[in-house]
Backbone bond lengths (Angstrom), bond angles and torsions (degrees), N, CA, C in turn:
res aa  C-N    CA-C-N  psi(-1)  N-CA   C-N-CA  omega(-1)  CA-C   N-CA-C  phi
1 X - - - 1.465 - - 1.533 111.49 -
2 X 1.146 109.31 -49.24 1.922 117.69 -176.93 0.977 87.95 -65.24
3 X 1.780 144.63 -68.42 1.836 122.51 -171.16 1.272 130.93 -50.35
4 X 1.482 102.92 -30.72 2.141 111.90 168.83 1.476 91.80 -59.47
5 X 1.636 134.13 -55.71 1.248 113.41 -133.84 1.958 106.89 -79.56
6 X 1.489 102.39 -21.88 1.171 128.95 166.89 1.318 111.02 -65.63
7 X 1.013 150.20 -82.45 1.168 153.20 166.40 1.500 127.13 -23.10
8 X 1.455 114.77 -45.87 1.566 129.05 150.96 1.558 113.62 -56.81
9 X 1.281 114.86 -45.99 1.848 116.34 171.95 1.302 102.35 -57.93
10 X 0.964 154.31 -78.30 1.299 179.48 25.64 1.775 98.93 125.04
11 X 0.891 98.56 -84.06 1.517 101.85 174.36 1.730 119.59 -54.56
12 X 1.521 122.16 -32.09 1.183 100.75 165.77 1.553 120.35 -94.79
13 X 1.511 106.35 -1.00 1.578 116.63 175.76 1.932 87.88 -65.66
14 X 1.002 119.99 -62.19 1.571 114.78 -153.03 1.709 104.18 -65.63
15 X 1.326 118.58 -67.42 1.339 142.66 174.51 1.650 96.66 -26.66
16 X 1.083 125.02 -75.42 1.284 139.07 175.06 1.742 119.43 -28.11
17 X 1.149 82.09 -93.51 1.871 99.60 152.94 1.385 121.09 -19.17
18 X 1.605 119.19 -67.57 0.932 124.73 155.56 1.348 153.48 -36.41
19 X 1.524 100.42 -46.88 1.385 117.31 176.52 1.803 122.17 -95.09
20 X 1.760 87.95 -18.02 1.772 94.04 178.43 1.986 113.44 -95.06
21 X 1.673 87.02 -7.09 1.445 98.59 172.55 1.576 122.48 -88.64
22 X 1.547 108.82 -12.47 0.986 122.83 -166.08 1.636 102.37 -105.14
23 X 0.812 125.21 -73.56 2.005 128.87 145.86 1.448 103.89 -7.13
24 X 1.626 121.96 -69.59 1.558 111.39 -178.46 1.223 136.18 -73.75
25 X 1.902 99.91 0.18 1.653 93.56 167.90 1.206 111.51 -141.39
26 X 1.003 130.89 47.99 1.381 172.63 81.76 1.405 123.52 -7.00
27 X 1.459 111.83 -47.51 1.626 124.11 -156.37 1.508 96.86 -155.53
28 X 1.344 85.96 30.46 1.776 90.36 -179.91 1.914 110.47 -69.07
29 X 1.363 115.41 -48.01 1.343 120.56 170.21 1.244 120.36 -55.65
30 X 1.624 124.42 -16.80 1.654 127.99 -169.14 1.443 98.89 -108.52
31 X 1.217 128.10 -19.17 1.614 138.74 164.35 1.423 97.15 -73.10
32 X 1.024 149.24 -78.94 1.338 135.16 -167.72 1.277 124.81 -82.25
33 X 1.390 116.53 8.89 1.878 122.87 142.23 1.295 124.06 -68.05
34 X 1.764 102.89 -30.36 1.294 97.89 -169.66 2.037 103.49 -82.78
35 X 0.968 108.24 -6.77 1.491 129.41 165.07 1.737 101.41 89.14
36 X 1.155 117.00 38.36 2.017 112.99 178.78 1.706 91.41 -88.85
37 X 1.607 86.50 130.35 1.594 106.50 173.26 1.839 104.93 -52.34
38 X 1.287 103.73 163.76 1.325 117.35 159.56 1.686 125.71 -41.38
39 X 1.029 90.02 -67.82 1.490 106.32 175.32 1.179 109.14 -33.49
40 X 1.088 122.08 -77.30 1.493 139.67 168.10 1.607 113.63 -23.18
41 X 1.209 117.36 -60.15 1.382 124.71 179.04 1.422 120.58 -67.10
42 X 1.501 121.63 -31.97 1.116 138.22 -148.73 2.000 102.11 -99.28
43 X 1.009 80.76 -52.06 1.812 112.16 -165.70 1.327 119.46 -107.09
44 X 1.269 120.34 -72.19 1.183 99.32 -173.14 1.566 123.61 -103.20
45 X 1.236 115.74 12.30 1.818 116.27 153.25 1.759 113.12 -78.58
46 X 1.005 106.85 -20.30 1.252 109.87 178.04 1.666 119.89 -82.83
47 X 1.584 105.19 -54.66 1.946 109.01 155.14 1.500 112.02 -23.88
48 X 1.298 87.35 -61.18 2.145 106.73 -166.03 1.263 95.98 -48.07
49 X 1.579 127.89 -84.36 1.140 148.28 -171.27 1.705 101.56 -36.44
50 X 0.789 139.94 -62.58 1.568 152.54 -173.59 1.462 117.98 -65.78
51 X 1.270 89.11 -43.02 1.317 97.75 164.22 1.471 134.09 -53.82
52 X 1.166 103.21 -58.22 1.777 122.47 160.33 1.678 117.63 -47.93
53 X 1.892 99.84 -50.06 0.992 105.43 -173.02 1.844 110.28 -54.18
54 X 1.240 97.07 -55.45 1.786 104.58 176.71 1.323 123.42 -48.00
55 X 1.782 104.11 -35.62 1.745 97.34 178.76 1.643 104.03 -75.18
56 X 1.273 126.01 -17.15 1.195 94.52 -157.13 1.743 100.54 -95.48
57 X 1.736 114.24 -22.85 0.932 122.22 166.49 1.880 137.26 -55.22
58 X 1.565 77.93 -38.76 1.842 76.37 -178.89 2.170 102.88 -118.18
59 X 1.531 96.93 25.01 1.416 85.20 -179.44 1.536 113.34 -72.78
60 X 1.603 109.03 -41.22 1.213 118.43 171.78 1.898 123.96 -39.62
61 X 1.580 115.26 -53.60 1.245 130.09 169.95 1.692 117.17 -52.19
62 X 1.557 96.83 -49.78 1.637 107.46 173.44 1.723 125.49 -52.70
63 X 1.340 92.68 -17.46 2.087 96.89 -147.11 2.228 67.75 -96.74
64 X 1.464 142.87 7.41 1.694 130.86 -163.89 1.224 74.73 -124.54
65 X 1.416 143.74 -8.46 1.651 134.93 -174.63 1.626 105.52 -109.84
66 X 1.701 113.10 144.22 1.486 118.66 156.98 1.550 109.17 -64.48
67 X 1.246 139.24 10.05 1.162 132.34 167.73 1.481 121.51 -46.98
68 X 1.688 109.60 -44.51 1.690 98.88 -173.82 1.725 100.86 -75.84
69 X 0.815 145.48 -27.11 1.449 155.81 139.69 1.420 124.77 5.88
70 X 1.535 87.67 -43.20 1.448 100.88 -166.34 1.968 121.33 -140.02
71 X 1.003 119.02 175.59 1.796 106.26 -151.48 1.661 100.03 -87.66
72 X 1.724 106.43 -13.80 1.575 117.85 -176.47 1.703 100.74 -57.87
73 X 1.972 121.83 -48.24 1.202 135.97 172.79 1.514 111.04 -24.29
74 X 1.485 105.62 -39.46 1.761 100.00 -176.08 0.866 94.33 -102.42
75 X 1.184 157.50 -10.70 1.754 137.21 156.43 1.386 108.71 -62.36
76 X 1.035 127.25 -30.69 1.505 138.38 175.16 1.347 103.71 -54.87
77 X 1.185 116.86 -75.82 1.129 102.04 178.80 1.791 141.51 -81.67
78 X 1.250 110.61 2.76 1.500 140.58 147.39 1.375 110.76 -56.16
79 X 1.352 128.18 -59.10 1.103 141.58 164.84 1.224 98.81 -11.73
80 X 2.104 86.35 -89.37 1.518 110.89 -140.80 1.554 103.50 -68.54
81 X 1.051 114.61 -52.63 2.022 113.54 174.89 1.305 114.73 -38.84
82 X 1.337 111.93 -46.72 2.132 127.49 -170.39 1.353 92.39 -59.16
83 X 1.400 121.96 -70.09 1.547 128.51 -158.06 1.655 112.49 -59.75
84 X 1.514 112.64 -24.96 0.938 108.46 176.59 1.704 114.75 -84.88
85 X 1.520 99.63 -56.20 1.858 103.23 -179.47 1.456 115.40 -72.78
86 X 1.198 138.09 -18.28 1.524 135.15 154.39 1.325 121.15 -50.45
87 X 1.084 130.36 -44.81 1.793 127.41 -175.20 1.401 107.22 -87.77
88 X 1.746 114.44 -22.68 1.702 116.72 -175.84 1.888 86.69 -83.61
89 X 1.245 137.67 -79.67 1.354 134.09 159.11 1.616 100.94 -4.88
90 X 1.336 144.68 -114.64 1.408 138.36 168.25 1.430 124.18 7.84
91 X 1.079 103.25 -41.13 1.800 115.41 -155.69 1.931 83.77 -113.19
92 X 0.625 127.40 15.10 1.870 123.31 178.42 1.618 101.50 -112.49
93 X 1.315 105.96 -22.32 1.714 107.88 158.56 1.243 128.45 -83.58
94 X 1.696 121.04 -18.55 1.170 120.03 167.88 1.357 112.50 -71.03
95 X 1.529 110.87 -56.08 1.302 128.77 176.17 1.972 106.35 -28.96
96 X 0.767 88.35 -58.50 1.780 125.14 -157.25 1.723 78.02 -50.03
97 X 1.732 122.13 -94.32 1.485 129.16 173.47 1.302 119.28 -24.54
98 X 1.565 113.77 -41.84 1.746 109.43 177.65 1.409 113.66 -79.38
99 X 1.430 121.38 5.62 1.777 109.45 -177.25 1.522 88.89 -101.44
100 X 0.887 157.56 -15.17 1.610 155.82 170.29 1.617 101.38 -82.67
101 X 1.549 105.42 139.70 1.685 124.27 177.17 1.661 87.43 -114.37
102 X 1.874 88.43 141.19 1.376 101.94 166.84 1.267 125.09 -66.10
103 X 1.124 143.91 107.58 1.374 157.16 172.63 1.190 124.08 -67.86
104 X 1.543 119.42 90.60 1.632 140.88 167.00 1.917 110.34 -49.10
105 X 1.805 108.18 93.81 1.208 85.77 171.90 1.856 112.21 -117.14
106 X 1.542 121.45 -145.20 1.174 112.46 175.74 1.209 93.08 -113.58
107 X 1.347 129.45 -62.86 1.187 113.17 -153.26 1.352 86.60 -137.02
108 X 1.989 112.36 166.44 1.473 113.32 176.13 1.342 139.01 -63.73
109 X 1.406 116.09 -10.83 1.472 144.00 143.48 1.374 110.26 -14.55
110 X 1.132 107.29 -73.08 1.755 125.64 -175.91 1.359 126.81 -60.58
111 X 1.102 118.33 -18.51 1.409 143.42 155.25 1.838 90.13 -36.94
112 X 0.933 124.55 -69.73 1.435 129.58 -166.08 2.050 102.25 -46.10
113 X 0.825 117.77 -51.55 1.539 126.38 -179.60 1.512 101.13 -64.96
114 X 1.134 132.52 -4.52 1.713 136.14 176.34 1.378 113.50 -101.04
115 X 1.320 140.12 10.29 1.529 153.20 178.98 1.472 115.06 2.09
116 X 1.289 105.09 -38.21 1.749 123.66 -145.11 1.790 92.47 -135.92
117 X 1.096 131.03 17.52 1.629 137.81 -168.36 1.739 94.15 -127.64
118 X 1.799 98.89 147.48 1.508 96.37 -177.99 1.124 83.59 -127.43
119 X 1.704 137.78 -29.34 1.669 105.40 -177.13 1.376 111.88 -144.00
120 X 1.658 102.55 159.92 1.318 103.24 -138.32 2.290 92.45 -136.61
121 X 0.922 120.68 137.26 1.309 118.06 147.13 1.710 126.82 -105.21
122 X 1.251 106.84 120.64 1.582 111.69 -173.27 1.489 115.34 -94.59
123 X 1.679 108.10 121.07 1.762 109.75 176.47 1.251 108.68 -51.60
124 X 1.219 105.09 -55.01 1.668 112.46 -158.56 1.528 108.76 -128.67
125 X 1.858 124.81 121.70 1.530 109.14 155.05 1.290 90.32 -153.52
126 X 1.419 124.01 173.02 1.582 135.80 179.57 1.210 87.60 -130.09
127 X 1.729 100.29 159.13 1.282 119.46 -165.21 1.612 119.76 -145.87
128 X 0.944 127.45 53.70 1.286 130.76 -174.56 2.215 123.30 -39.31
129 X 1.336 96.18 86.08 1.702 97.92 -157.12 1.604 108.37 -68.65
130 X 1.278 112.10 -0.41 1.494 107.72 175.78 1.499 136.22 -92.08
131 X 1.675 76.52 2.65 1.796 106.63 171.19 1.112 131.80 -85.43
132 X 1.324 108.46 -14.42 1.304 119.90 -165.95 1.784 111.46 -61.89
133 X 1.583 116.97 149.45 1.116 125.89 -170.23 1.889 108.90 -119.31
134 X 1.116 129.50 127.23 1.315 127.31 -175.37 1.935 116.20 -127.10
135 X 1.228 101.35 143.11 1.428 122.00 -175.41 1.593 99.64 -119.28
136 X 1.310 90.74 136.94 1.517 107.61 -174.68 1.448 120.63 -105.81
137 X 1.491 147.86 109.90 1.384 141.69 -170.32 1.379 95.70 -113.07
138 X 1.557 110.42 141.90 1.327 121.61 157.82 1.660 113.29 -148.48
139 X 1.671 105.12 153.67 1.335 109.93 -166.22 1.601 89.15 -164.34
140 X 1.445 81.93 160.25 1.788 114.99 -167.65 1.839 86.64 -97.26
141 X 1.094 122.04 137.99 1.930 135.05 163.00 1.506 97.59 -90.47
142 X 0.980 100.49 -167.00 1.724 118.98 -153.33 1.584 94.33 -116.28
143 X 1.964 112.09 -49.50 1.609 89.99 174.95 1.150 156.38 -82.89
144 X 1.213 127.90 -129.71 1.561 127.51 -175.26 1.390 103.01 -95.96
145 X 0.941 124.94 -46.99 1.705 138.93 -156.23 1.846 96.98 -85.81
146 X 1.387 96.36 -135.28 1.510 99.37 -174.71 1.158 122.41 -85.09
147 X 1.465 106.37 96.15 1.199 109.29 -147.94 1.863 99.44 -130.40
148 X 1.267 108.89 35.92 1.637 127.21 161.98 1.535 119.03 -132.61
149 X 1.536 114.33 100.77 1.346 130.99 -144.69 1.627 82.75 -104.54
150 X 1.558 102.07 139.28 1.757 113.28 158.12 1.295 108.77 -150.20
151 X 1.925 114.60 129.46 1.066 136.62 -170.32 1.670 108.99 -119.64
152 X 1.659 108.64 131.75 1.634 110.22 -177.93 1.655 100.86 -112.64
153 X 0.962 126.51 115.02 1.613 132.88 -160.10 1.895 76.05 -123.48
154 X 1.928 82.71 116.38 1.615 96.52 156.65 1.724 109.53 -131.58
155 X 1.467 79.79 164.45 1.819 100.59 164.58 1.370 89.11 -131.52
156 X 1.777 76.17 137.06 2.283 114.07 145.10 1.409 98.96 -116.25
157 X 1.755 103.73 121.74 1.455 107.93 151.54 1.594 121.75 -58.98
158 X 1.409 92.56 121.34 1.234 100.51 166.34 1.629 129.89 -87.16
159 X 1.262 136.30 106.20 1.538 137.99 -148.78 1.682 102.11 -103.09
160 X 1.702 105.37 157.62 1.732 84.07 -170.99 1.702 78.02 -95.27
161 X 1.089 138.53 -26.56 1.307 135.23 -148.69 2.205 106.52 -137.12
162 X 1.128 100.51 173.00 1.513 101.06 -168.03 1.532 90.55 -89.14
163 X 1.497 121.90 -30.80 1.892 117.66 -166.77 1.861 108.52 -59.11
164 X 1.306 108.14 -33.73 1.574 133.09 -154.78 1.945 95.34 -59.03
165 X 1.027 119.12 123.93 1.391 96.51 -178.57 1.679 87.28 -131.07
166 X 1.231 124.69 20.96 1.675 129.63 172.43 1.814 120.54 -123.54
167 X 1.232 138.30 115.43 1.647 115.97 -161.82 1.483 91.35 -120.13
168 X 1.488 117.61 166.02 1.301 102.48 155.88 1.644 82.32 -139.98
169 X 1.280 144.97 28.69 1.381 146.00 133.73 1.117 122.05 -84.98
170 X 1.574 111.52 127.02 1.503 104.49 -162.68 1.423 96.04 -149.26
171 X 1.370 108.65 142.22 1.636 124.64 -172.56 1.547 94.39 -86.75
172 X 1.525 131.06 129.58 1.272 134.24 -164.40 2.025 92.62 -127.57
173 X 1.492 104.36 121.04 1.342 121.97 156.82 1.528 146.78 -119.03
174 X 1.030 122.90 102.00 1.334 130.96 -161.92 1.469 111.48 -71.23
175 X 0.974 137.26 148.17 1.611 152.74 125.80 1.257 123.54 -93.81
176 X 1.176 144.03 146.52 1.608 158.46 163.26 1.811 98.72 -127.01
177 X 1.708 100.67 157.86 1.758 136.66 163.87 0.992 88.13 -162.16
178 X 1.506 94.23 156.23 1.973 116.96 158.76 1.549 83.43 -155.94
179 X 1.349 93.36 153.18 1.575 132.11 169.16 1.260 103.59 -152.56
180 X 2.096 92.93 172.38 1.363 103.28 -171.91 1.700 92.82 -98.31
181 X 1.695 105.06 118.89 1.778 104.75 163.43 1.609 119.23 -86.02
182 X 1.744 120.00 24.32 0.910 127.97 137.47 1.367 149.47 -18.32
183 X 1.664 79.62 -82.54 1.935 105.86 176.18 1.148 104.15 -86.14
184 X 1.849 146.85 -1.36 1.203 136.57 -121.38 2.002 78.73 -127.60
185 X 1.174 109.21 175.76 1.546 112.25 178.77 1.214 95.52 -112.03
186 X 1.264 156.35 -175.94 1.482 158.98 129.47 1.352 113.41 -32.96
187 X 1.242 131.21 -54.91 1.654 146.26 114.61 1.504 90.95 17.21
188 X 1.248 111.79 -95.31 1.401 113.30 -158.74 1.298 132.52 -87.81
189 X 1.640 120.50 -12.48 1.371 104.06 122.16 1.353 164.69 -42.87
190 X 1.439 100.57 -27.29 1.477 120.51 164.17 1.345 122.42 -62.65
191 X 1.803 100.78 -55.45 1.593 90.63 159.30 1.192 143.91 -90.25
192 X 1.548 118.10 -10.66 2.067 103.35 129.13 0.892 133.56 -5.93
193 X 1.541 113.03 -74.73 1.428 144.75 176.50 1.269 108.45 -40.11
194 X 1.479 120.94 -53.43 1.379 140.00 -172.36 1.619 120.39 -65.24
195 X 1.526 93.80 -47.94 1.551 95.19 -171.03 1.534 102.62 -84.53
196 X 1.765 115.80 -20.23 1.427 104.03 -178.75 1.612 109.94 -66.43
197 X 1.316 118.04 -25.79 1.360 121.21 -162.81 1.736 98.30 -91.39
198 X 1.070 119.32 -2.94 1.486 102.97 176.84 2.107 103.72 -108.64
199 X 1.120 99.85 -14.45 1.863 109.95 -178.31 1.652 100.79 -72.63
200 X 1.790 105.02 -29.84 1.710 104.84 -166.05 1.595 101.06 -90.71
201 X 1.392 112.04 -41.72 0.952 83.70 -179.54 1.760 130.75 -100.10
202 X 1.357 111.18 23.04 1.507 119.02 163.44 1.847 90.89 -94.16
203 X 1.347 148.77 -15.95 0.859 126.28 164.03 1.718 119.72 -68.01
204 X 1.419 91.87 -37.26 2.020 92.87 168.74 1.573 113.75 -47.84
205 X 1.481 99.73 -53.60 1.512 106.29 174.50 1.262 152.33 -24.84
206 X 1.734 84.01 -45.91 1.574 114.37 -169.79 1.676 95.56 -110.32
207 X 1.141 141.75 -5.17 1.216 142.03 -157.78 1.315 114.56 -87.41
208 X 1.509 129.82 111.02 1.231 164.73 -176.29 1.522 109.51 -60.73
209 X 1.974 91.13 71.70 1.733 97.24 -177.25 1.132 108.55 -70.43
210 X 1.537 118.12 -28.75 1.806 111.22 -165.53 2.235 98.14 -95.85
211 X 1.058 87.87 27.17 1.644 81.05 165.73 1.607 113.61 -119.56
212 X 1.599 108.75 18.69 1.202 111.20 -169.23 1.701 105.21 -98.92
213 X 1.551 106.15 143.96 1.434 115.86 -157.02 2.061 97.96 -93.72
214 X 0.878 99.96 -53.62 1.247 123.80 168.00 1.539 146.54 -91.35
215 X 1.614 124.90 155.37 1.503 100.47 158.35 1.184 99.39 -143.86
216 X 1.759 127.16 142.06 1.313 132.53 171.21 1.066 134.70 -102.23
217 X 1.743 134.74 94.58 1.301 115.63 -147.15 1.456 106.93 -57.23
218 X 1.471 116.78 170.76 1.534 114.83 174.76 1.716 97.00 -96.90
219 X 1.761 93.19 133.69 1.444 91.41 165.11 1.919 94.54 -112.29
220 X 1.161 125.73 -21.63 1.662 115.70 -151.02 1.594 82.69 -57.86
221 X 1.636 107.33 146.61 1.289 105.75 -172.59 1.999 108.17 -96.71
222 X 1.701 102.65 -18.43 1.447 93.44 171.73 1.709 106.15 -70.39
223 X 0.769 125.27 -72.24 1.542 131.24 -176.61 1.723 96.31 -25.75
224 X 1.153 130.29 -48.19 1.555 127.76 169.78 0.888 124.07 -66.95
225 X 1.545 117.97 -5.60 1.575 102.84 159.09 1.221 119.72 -115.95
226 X 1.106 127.42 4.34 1.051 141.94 133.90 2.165 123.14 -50.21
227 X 1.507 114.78 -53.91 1.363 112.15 162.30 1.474 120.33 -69.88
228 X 1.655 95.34 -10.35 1.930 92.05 169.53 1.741 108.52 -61.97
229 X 1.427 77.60 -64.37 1.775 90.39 -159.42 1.992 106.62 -59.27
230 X 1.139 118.17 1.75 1.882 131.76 168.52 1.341 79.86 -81.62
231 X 1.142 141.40 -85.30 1.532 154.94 -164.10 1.621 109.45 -16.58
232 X 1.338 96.87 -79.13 1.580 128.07 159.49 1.671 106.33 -25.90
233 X 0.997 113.72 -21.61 1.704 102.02 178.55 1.341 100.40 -134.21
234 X 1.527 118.32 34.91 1.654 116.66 139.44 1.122 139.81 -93.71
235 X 0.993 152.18 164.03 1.483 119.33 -141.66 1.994 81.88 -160.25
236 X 1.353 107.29 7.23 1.566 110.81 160.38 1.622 102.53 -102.83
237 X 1.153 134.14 -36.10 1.286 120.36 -167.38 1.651 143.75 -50.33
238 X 0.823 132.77 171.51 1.638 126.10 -175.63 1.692 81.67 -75.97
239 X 1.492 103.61 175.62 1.309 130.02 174.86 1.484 119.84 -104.30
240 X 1.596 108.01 40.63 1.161 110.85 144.04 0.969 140.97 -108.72
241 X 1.433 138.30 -178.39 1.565 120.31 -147.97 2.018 88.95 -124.76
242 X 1.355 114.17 -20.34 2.143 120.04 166.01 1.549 98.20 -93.52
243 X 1.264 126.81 101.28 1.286 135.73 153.13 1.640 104.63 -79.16
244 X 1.403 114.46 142.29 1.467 136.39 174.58 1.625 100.77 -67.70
245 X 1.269 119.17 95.48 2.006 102.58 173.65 1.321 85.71 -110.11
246 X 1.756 108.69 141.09 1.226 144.67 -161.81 1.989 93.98 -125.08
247 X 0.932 119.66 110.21 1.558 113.99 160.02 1.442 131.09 -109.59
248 X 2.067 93.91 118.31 1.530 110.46 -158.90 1.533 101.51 -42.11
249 X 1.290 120.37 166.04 1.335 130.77 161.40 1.469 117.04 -149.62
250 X 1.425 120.22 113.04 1.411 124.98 -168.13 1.396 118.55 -88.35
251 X 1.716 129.58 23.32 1.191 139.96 -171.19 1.521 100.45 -131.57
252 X 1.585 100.44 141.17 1.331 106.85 175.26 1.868 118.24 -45.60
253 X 1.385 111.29 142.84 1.842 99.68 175.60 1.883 104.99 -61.77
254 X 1.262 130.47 -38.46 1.307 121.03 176.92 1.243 120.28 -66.86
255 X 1.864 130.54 -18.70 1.249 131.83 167.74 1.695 97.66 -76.34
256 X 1.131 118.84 -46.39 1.535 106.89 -166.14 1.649 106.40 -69.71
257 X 1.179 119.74 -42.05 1.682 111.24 164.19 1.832 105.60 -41.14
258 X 1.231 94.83 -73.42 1.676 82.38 -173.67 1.557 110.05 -42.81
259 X 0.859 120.63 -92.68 1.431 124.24 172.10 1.951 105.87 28.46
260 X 1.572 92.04 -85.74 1.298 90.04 179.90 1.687 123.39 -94.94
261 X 1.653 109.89 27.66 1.409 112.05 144.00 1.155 120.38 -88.17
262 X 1.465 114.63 -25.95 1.685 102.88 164.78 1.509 128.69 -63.15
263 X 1.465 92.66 -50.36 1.911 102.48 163.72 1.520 101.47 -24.95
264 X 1.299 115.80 -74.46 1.084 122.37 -146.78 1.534 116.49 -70.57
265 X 1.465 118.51 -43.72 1.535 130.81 146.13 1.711 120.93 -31.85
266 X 1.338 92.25 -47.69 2.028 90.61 -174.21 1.660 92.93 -79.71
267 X 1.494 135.31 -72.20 1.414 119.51 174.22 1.721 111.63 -25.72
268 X 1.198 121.57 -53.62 1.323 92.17 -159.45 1.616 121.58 -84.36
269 X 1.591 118.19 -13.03 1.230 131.54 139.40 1.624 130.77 -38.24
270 X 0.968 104.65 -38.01 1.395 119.65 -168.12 1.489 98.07 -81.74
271 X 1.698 115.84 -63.41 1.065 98.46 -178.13 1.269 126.04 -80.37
272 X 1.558 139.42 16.03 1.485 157.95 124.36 1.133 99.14 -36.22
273 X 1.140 149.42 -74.21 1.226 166.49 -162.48 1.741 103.26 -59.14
274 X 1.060 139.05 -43.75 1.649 151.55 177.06 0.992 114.48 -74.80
275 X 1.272 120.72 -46.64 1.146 134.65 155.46 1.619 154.78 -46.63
276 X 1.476 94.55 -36.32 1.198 119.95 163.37 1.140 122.15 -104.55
277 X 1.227 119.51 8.64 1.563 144.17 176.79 2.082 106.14 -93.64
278 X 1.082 76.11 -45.38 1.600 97.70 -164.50 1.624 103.46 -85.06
279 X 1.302 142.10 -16.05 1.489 146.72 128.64 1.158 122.50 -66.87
280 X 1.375 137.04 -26.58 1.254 141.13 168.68 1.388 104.59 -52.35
281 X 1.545 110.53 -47.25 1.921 123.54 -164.82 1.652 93.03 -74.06
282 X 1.624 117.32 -48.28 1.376 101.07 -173.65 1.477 126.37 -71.62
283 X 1.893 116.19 -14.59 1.144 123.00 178.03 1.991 94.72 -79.33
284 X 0.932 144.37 -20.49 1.258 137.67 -178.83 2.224 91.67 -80.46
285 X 0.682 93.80 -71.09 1.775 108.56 -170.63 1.429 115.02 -47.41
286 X 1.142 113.33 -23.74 1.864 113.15 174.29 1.379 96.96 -145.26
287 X 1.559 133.33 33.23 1.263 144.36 179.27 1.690 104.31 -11.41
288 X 1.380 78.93 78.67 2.088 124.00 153.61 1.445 107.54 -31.99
C-alpha cells in the first residue's frame, strides 16, 4: 500500500510538473494577451487542477484507510495537492524569466519596437533624478503584528537624448514598511509615515541609476497601477495615460536567472522532502 501511494505521488508530482510547465511556457505570450493575472497562472490553476487530480487518484486507496476518520485525512490531502502545486506555482516564475532573451538596445526609445520583450539592457539614456514623481499606497494586512503596510512607487523619466523634455519611458522604484498601528498613537503613525517618506526618497536621490545591469519591463498589472497614478503627477511626461515602467535591476541577468532557479530547486526539494516524511509517519502509524 505505502509503494502505490508513493509511486502515484511521484508520478503525478513529475508528469504534472512537466506537462503544466511545459503548456505555460510554451504559450507564455498567448496567456498574457489574454490578460490572466499571475496568480492565476502560477497558483491557483495548478491547486485546482491537482487538486482534482489527487481526489480522484488516491480516493480509491483512502476510502481501505482510517484516514477519513480522522483530522490527519485532511492533512493528507493538504499535503499531497500543496507539495505538488507549490513548487510547480514557484518554478512557473522561473520558467516564465527564462522564455524572454535579454535585449541589447541603444536608447530607451526602442523599448517601444520590443512589444512582446520583458528585458532589456540600454547603451545610452539620461536621467534627470530630481524629477522624479511618487504615488503613495497604504493598506491595513489581515495579521496580528505589522499589519499597516505603506508603499512609495516612483518614476524617473528616462530620456534617450538631453533635447527630449517629454518621456513616456520611465525607470519605476518601489519602497515598502509595515508596522503595527496598534501600539502606535495617530501621532505616531504619522511620523512613520513621515520618516518612511523622507528615507525613500533621499534613497531615490542617492540611487545609482548608471550602476544598473539591467531593465525589466513591468508587466504585474497591480504595481502598474499604482506606477500609473506616480506618472499622473508628472508634469514632464508625454500625454499618455500607458507609460513604459522599466524596473532597474543591479544584478547580473545570469545571477538573477539563477536566483530564481534556486528558489525553485530548494521549494521543490523541500516539498519532496515533507512529503515523504509525512508517508513515512503514516506507513509507521497504520503500518501501510
Amino acid at each position: 500500500m505505502f509503494s502505490r501511494i508513493v509511486k502515484i505521488y511521484l508520478i503525478l508530482f513529475i508528469s504534472f510538473f512537466i506537462g503544466y510547465s511545459y503548456v505555460h511556457y510554451f504559450f507564455l505570450k498567448e496567456i498574457s494577451s489574454i490578460g490572466l493575472d499571475k496568480f492565476y497562472v502560477s497558483y491557483l490553476i495548478p491547486i485546482v487542477i491537482v487538486s482534482i487530480l489527487t481526489f480522484i487518484l488516491y480516493r480509491p486507496i483512502t476510502e481501505q484507510l482510517p484516514l477519513k476518520t480522522e483530522k490527519i485525512g485532511i492533512l493528507f490531502w493538504i499535503i499531497i495537492s500543496n507539495s505538488i502545486a507549490i513548487p510547480i506555482g514557484i518554478s512557473q516564475e522561473y520558467f516564465t524569466e527564462l522564455s524572454y532573451s535579454l535585449i541589447e538596445i541603444s536608447t530607451p526609445g526602442e523599448v517601444m519596437l520590443y512589444p512582446n520583450e520583458k528585458f532589456f539592457t540600454i547603451q545610452k539614456y539620461h536621467i534627470n533624478r530630481n524629477e522624479f514623481s511618487v504615488f503613495q499606497e497604504q493598506r491595513r494586512g489581515q495579521s496580528k503584528g505589522r499589519n499597516f503596510y505603506v508603499s512609495n512607487y516612483y518614476i524617473v523619466p528616462l530620456y534617450s537624448d538631453t533635447v527630449n523634455n517629454k518621456f513616456n519611458i520611465t525607470c519605476g522604484i518601489y519602497y515598502s514598511t509595515a508596522f503595527n498601528d496598534r501600539i502606535l498613537s495617530a501621532d505616531g503613525v504619522a511620523k512613520e509615515i513621515e520618516n518612511f517618506n523622507i528615507s525613500s526618497a533621499n534613497n531615490i536621490l542617492g540611487y545609482n541609476f548608471f550602476g544598473i545591469k539591467f531593465f525589466e519591463r513591468l508587466l504585474d498589472k497591480d504595481q502598474m497601477l499604482n506606477f500609473q497614478s506616480a506618472w499622473m503627477f508628472n508634469t514632464s511626461r508625454n500625454q499618455m495615460n500607458n507609460p513604459i515602467v522599466l524596473i532597474p535591476q543591479q544584478e547580473e541577468f545570469s545571477d538573477f536567472l539563477s536566483d530564481k532557479r534556486d528558489v525553485a530547486v530548494i521549494s521543490t526539494l523541500v516539498s519532496l522532502i515533507i512529503t515523504i516524511l509525512f508517508l513515512s509517519y503514516l506507513r509507521v502509524k497504520y503500518d501501510l
